[in-house]
N, CA, C and O atoms as CSV, one atom per row, in Angstrom:
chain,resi,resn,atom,element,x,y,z
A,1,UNK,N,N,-0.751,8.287,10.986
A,1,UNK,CA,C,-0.766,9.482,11.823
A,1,UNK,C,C,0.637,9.760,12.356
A,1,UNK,O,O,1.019,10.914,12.551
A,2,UNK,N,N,1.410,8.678,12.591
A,2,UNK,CA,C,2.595,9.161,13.270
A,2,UNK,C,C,3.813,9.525,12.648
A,2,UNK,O,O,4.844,10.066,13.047
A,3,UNK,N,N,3.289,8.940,11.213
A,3,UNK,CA,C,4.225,9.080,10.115
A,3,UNK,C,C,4.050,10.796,9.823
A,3,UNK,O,O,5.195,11.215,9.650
A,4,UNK,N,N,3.234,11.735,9.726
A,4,UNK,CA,C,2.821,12.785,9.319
A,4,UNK,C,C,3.183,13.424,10.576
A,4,UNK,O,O,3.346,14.630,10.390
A,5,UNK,N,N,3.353,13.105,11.673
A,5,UNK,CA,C,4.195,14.090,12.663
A,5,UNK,C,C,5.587,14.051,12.957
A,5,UNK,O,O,6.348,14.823,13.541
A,6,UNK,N,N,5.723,12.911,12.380
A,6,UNK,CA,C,7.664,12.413,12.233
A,6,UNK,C,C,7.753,13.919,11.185
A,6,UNK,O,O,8.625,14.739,11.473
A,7,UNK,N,N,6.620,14.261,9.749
A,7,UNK,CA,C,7.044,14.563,8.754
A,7,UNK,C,C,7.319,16.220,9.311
A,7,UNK,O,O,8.308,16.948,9.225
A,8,UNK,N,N,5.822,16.441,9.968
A,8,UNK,CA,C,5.632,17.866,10.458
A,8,UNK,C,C,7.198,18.205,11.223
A,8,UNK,O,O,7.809,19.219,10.886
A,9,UNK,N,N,7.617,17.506,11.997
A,9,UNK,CA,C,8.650,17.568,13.391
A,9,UNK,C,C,10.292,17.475,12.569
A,9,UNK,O,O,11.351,17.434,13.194
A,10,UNK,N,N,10.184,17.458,11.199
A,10,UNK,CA,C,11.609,17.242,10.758
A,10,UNK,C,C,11.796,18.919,10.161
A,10,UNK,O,O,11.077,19.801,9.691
A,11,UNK,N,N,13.419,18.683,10.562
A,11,UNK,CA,C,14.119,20.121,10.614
A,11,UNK,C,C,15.169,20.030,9.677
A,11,UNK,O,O,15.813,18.981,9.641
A,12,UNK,N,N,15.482,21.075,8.814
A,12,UNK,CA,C,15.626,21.310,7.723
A,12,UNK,C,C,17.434,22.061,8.382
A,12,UNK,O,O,17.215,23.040,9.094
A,13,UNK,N,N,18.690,21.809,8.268
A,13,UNK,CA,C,20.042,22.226,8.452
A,13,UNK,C,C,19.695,23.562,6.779
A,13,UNK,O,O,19.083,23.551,5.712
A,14,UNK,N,N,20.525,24.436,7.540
A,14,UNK,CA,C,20.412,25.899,5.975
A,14,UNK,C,C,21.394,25.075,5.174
A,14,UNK,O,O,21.224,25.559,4.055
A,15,UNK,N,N,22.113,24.342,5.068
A,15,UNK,CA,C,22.593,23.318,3.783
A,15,UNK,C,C,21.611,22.862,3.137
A,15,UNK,O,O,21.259,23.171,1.999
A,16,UNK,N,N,21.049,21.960,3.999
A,16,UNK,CA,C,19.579,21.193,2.973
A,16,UNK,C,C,18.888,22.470,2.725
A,16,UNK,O,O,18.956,22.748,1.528
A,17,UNK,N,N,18.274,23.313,3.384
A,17,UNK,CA,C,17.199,24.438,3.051
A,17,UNK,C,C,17.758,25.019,1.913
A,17,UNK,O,O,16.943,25.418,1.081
A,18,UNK,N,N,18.701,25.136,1.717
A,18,UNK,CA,C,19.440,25.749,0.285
A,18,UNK,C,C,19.286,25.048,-0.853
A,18,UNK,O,O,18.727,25.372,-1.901
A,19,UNK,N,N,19.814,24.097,-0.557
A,19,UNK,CA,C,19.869,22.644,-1.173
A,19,UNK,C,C,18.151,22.623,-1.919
A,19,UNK,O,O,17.934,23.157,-3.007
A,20,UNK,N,N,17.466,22.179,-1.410
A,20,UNK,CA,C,16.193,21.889,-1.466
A,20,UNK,C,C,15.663,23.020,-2.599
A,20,UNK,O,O,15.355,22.837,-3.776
A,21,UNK,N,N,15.672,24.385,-1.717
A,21,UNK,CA,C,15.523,25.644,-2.573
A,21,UNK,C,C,16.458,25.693,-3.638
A,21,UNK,O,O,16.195,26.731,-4.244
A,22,UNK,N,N,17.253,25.216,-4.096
A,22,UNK,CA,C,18.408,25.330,-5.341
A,22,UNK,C,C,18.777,26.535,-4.845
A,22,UNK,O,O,18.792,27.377,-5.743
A,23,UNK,N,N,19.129,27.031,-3.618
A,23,UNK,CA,C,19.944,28.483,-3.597
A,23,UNK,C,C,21.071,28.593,-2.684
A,23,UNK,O,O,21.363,27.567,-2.071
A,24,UNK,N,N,21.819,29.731,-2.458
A,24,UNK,CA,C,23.089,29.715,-1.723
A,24,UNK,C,C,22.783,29.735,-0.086
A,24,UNK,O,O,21.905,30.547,0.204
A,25,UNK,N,N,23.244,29.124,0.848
A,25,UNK,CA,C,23.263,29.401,1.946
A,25,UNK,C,C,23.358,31.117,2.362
A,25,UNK,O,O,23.052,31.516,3.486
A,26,UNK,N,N,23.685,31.744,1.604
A,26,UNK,CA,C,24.382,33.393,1.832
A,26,UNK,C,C,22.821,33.830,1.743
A,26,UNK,O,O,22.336,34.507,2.650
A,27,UNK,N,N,22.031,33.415,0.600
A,27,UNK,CA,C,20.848,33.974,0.355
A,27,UNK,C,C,19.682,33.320,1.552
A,27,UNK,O,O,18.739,34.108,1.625
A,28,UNK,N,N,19.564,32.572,2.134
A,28,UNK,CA,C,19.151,31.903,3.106
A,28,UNK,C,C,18.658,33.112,4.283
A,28,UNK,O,O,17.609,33.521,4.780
A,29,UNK,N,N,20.235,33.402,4.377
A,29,UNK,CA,C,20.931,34.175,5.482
A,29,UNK,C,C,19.898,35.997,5.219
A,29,UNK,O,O,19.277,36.786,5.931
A,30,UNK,N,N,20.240,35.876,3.940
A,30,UNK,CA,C,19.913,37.435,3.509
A,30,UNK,C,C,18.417,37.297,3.974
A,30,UNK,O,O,17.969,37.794,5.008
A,31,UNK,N,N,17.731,36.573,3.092
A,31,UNK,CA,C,16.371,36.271,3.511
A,31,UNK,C,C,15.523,36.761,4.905
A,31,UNK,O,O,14.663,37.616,5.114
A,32,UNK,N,N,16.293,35.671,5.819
A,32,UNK,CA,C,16.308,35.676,7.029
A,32,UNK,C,C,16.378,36.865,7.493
A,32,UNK,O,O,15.594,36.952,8.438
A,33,UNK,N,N,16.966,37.908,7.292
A,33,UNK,CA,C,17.167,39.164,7.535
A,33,UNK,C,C,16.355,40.355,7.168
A,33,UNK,O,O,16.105,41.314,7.898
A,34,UNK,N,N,15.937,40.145,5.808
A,34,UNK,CA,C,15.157,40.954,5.237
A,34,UNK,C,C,14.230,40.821,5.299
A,34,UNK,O,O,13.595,41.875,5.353
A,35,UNK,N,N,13.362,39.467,5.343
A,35,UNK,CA,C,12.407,39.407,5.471
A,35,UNK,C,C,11.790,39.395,6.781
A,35,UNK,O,O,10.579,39.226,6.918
A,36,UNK,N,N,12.821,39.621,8.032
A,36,UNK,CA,C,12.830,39.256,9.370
A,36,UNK,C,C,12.091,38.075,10.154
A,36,UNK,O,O,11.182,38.246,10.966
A,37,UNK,N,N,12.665,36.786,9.751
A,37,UNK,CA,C,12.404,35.787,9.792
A,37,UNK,C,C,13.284,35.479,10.587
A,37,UNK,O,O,14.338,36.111,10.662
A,38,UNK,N,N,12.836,33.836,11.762
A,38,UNK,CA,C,13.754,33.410,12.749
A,38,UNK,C,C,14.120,32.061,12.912
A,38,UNK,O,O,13.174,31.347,13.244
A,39,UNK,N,N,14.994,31.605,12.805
A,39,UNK,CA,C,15.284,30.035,12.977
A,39,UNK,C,C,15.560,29.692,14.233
A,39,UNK,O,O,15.986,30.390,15.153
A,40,UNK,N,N,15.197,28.206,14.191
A,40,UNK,CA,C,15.371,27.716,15.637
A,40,UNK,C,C,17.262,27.596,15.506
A,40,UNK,O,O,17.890,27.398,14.466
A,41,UNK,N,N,17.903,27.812,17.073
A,41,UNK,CA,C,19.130,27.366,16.552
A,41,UNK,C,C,19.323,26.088,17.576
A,41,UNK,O,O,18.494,25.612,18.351
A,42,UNK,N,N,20.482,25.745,17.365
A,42,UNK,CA,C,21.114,24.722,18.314
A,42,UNK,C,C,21.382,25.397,19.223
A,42,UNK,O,O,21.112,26.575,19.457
A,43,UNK,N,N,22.190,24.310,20.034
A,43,UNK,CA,C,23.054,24.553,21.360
A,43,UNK,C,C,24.313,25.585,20.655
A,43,UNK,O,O,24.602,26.731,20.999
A,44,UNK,N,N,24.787,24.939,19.813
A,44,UNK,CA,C,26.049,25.473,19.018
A,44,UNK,C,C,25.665,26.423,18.513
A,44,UNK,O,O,26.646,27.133,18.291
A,45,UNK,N,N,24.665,26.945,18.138
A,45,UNK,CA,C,24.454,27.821,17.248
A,45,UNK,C,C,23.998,27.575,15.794
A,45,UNK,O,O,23.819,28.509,15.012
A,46,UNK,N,N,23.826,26.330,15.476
A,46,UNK,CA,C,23.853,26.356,14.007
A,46,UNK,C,C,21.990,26.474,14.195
A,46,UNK,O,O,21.213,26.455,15.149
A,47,UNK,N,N,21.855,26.614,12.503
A,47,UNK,CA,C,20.219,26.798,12.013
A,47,UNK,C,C,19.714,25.519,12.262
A,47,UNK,O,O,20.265,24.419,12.233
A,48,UNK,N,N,18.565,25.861,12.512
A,48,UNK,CA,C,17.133,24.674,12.125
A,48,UNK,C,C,15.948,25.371,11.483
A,48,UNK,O,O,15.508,26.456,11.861
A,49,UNK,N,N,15.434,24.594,10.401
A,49,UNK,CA,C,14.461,25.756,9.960
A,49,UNK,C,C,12.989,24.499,10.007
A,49,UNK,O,O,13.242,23.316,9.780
A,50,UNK,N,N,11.981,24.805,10.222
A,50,UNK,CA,C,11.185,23.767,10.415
A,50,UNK,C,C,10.149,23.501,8.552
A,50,UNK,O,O,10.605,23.889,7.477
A,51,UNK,N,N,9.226,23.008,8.672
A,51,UNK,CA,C,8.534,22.891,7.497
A,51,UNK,C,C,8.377,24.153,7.207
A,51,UNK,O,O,9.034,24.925,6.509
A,52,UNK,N,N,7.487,24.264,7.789
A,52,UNK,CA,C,6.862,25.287,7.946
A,52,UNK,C,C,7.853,26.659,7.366
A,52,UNK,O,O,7.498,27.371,6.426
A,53,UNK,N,N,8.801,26.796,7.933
A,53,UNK,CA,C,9.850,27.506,7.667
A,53,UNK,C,C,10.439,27.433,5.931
A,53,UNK,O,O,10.635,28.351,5.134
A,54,UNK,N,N,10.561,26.342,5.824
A,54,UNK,CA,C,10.773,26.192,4.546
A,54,UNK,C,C,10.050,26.374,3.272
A,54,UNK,O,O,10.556,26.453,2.152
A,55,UNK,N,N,8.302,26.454,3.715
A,55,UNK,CA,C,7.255,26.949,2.855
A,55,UNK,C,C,7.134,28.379,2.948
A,55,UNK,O,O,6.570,29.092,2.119
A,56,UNK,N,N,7.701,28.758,4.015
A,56,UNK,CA,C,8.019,30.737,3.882
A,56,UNK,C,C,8.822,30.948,2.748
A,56,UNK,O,O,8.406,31.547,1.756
A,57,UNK,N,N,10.146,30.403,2.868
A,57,UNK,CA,C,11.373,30.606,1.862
A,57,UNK,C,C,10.711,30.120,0.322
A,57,UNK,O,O,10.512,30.857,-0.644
A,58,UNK,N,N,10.480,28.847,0.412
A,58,UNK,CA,C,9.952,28.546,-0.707
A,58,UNK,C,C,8.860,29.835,-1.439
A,58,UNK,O,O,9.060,30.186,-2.602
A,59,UNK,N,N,8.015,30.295,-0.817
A,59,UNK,CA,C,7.195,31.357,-1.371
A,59,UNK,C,C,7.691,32.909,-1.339
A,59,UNK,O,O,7.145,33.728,-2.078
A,60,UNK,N,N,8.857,33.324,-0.364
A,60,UNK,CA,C,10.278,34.162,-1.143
A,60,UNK,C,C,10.419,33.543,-2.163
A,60,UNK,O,O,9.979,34.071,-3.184
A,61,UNK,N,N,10.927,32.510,-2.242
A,61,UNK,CA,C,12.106,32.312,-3.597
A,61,UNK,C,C,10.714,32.717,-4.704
A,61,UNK,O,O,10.867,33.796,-5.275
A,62,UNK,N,N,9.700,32.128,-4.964
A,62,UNK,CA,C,8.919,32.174,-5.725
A,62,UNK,C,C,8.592,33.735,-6.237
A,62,UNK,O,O,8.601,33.874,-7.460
A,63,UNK,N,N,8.295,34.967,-5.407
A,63,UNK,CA,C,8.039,35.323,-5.405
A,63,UNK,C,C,9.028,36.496,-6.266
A,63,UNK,O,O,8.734,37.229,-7.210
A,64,UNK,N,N,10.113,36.350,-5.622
A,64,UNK,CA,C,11.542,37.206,-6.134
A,64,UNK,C,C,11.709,36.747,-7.554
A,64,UNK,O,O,11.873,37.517,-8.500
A,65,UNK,N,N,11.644,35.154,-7.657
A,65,UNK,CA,C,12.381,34.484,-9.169
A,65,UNK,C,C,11.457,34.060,-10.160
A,65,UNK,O,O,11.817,34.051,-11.337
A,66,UNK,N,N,10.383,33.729,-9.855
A,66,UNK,CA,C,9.359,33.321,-10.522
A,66,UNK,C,C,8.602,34.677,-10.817
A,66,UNK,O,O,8.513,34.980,-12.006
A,67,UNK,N,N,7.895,35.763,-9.630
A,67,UNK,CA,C,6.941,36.445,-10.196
A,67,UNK,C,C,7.393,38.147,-10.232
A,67,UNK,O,O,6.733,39.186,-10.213
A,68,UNK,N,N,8.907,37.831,-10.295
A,68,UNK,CA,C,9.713,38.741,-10.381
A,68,UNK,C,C,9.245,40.111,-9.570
A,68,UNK,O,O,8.997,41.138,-10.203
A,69,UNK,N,N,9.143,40.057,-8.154
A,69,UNK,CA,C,8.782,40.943,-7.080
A,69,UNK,C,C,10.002,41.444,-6.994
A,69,UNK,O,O,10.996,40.843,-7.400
A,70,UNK,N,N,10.027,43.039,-6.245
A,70,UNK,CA,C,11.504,43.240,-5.930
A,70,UNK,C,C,11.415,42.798,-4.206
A,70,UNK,O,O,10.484,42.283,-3.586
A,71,UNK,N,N,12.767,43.224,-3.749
A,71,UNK,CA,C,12.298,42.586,-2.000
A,71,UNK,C,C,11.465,43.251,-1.446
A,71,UNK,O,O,10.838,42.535,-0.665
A,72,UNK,N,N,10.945,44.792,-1.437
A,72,UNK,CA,C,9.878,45.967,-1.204
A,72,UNK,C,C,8.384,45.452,-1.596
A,72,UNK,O,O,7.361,45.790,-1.001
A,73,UNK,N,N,8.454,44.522,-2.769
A,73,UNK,CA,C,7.202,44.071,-3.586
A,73,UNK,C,C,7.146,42.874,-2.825
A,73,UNK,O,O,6.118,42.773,-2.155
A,74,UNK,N,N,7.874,42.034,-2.744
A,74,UNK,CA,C,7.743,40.711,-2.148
A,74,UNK,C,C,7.497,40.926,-0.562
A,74,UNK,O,O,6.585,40.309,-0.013
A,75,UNK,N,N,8.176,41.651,0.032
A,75,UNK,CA,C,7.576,41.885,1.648
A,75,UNK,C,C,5.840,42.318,1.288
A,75,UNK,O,O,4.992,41.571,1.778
A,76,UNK,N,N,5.438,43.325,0.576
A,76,UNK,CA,C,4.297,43.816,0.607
A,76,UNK,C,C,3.365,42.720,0.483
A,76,UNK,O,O,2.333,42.623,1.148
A,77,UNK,N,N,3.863,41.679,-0.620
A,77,UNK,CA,C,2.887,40.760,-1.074
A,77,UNK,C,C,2.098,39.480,0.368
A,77,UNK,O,O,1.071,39.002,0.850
A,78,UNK,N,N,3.931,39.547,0.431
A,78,UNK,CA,C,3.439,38.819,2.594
A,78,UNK,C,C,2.673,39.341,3.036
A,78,UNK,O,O,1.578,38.883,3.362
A,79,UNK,N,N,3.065,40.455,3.160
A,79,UNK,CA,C,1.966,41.311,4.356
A,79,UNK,C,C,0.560,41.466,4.039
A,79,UNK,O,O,-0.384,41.617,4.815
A,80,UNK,N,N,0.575,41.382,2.337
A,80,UNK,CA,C,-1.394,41.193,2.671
A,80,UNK,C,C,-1.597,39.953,2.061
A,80,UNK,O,O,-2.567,39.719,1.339
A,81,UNK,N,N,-0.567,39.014,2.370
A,81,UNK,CA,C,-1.103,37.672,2.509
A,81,UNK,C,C,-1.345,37.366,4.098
A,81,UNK,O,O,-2.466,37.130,4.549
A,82,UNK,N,N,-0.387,37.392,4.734
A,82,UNK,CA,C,-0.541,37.684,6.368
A,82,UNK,C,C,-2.046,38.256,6.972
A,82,UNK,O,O,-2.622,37.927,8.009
A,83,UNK,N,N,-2.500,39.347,5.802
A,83,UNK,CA,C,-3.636,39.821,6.460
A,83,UNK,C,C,-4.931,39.449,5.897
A,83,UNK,O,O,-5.958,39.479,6.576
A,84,UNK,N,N,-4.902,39.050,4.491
A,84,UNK,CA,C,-6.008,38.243,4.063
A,84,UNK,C,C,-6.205,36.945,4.794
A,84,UNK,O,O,-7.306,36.832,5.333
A,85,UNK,N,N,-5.199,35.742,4.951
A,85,UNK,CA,C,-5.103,34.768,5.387
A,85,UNK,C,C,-6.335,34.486,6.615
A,85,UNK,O,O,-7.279,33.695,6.605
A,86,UNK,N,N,-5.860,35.555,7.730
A,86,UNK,CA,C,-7.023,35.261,8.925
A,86,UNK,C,C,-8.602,35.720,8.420
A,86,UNK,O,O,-9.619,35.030,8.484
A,87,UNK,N,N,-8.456,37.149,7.885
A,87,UNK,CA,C,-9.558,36.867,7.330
A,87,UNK,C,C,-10.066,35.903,6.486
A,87,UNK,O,O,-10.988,35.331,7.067
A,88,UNK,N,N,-9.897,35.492,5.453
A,88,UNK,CA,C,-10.288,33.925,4.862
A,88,UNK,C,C,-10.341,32.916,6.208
A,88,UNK,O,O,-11.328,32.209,6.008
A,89,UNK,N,N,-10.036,32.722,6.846
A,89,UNK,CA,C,-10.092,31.524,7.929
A,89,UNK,C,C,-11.168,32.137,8.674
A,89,UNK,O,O,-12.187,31.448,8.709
A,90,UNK,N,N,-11.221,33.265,9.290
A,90,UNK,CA,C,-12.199,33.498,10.204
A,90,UNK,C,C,-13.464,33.744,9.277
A,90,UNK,O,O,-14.528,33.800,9.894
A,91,UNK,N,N,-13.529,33.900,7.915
A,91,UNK,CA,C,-14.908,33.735,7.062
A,91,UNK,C,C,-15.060,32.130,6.932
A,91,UNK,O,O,-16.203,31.718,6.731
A,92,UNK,N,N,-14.076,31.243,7.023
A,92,UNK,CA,C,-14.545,30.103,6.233
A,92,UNK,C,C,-14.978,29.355,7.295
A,92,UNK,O,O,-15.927,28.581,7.171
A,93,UNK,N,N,-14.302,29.521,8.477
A,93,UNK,CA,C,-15.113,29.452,10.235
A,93,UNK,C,C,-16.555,29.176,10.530
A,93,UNK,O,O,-17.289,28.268,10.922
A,94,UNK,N,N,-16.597,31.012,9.959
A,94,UNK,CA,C,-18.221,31.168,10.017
A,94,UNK,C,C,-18.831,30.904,9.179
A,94,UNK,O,O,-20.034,30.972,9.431
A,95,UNK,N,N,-18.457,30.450,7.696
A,95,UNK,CA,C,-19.569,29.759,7.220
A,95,UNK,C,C,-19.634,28.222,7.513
A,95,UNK,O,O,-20.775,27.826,7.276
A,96,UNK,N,N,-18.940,27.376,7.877
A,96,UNK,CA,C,-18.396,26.456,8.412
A,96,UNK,C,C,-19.646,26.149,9.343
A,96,UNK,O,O,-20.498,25.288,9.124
A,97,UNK,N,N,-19.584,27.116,10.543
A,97,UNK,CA,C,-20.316,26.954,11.631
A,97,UNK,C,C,-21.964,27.341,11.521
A,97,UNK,O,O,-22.788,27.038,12.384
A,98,UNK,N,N,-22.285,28.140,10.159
A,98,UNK,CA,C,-22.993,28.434,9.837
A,98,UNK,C,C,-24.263,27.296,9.146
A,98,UNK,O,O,-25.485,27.154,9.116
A,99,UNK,N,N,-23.141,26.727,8.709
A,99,UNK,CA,C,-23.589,25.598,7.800
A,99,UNK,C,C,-23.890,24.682,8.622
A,99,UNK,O,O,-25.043,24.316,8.390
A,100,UNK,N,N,-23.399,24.084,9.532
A,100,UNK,CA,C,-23.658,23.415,10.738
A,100,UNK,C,C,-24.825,23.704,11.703
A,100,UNK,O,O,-25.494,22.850,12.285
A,101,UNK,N,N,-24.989,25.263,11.794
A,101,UNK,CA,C,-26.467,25.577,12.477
A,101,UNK,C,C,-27.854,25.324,11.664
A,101,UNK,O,O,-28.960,24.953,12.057
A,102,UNK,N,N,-27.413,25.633,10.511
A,102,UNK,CA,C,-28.495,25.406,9.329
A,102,UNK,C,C,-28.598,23.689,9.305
A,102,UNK,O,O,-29.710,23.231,9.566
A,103,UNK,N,N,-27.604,22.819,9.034
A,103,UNK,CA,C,-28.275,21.152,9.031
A,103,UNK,C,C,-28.497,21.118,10.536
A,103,UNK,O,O,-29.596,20.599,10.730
A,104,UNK,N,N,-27.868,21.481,11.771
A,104,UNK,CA,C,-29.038,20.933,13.171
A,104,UNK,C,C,-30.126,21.548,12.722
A,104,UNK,O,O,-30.979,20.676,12.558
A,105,UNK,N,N,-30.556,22.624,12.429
A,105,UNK,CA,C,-32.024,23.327,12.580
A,105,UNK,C,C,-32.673,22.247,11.777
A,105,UNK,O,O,-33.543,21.609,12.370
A,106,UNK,N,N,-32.363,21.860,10.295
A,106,UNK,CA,C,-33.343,21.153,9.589
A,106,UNK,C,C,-33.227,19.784,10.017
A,106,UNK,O,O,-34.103,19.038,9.580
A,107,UNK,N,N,-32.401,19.303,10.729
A,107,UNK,CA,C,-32.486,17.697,11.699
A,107,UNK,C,C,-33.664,18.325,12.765
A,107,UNK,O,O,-34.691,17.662,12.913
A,108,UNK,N,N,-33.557,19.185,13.259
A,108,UNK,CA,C,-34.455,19.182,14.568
A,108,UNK,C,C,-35.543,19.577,13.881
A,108,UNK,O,O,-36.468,18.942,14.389
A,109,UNK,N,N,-36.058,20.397,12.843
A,109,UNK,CA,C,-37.310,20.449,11.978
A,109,UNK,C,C,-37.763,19.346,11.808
A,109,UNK,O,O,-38.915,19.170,12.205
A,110,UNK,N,N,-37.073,18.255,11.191
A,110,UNK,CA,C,-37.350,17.322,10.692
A,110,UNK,C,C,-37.707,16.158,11.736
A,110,UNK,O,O,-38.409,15.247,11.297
A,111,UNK,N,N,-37.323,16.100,12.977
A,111,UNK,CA,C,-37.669,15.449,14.051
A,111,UNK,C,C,-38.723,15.856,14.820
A,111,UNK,O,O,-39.257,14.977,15.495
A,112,UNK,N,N,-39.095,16.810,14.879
A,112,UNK,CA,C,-40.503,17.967,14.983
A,112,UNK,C,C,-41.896,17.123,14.586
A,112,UNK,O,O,-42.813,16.645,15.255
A,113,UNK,N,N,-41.508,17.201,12.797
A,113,UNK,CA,C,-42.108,16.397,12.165
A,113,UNK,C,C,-42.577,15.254,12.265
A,113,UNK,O,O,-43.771,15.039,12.053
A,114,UNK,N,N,-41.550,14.117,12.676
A,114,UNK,CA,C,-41.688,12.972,12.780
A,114,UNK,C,C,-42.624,12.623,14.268
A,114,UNK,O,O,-43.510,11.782,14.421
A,115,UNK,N,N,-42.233,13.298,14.947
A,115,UNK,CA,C,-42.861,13.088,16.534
A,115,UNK,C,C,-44.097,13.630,16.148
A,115,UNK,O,O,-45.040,12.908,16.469
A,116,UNK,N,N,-44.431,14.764,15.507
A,116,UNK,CA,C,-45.894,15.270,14.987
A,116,UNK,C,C,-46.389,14.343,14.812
A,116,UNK,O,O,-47.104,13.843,15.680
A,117,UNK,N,N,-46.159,13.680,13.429
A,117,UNK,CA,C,-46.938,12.215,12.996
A,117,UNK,C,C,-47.106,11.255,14.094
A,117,UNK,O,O,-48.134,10.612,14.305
A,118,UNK,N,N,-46.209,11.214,14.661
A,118,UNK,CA,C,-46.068,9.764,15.782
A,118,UNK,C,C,-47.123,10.357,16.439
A,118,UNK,O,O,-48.135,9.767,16.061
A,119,UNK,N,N,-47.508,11.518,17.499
A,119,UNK,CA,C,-48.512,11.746,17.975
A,119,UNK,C,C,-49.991,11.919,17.523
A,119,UNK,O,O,-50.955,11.553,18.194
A,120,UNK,N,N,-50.050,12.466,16.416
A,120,UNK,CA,C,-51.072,12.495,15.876
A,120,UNK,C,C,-51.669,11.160,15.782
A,120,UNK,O,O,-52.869,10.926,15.924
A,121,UNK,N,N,-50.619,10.174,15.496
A,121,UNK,CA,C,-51.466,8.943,15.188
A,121,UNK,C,C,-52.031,8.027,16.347
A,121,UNK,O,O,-52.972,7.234,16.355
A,122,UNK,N,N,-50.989,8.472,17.476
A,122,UNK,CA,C,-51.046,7.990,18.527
A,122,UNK,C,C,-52.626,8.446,19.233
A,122,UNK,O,O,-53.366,7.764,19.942
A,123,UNK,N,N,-52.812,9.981,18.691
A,123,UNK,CA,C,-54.330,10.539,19.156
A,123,UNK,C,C,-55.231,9.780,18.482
A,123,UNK,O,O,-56.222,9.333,19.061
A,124,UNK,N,N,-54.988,9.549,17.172
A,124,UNK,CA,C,-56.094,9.370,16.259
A,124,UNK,C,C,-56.487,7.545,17.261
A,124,UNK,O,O,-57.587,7.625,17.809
A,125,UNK,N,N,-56.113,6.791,17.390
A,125,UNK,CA,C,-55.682,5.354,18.578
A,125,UNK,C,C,-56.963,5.595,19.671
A,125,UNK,O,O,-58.111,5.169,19.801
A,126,UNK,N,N,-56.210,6.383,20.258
A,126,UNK,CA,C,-57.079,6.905,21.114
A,126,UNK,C,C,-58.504,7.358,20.801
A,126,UNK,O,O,-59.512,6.779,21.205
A,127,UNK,N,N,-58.485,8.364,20.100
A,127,UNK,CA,C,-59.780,8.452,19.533
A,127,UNK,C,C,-60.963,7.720,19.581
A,127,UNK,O,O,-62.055,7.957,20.097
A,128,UNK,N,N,-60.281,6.259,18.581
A,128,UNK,CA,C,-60.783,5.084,18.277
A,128,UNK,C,C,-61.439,4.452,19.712
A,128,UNK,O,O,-62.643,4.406,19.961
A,129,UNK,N,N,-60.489,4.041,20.472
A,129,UNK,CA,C,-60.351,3.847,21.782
A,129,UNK,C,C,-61.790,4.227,22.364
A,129,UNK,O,O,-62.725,3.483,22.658
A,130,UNK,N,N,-61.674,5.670,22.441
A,130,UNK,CA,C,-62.848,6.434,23.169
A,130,UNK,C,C,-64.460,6.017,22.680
A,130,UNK,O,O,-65.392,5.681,23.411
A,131,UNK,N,N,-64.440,6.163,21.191
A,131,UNK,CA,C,-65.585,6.031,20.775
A,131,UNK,C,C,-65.659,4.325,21.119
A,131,UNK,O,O,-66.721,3.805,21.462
A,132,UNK,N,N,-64.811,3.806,21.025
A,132,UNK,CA,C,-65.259,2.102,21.372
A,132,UNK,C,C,-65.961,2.048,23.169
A,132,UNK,O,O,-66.824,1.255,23.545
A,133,UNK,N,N,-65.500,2.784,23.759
A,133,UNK,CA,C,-65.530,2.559,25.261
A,133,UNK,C,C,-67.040,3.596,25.630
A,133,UNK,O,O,-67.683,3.422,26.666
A,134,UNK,N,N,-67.357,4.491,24.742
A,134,UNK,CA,C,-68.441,5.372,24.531
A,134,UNK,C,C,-69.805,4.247,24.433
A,134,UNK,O,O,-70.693,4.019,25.254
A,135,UNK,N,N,-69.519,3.611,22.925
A,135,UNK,CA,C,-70.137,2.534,22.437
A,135,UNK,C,C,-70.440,1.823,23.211
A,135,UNK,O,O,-71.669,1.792,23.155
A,136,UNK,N,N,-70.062,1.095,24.054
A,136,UNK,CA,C,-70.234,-0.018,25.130
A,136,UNK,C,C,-71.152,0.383,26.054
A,136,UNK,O,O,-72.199,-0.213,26.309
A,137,UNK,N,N,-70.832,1.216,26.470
A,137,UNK,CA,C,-71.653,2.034,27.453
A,137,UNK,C,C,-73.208,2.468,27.537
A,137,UNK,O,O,-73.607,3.155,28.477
């Protein structure tokens, strides 16, 4: 666990982010701009870009070099990824939670059940009981 928040919590200098991305610091920069994106900075001023940050760029770069978007096409493609995204989460939520109301209901059906039997048998006891104490009498 603590290893995976060391991983989450590490910050990426626009040398390495370039680096990493195989691209120029200049294009980093452009990015950042066009796509209106924000880095953490230092005291000094220099960049920090977080994971997170770096899976934005990474899916620019992809998008520009790999699925040959122009920057007009590649902003658009964000933006209804941006807007599908919550929807997919707030559907997978509710079926999520959905699915969860459906197994309590059939646990508590099913415990319904079980206490049914338990009583029933517990009457049928009794029953017995009665007619014995009837009998005597």
């Amino acid at each position: 666990m603590e290893q995976k928040i060391k991983m989450d919590q590490r910050k990426f200098r626009i040398g390495e982010l370039a680096e990493q991305l195989n691209v120029k610091k200049f294009v980093i920069r452009f990015w950042e701009k066009e796509f209106g994106l924000r880095s953490d900075r230092s005291g000094g001023g220099q960049r920090f870009y977080s994971q997170d940050d770096f899976n934005k760029f990474a899916l620019i770069k992809s998008l520009l070099y790999e699925q040959k978007f122009t920057i007009p096409g590649a902003k658009n493609q964000l933006k209804n990824m941006n807007e599908i995204t919550p929807a997919i989460t707030e559907n997978f939520t509710s079926n999520v939670t959905e699915e969860a109301l459906i197994q309590e209901n059939m646990k508590a059906q099913e415990e319904f059940k079980n206490n049914y039997q338990i009583i029933n048998e517990k009457l049928e006891v009794l029953k017995k009981q009665l007619i014995n104490l009837q009998q005597r009498l």
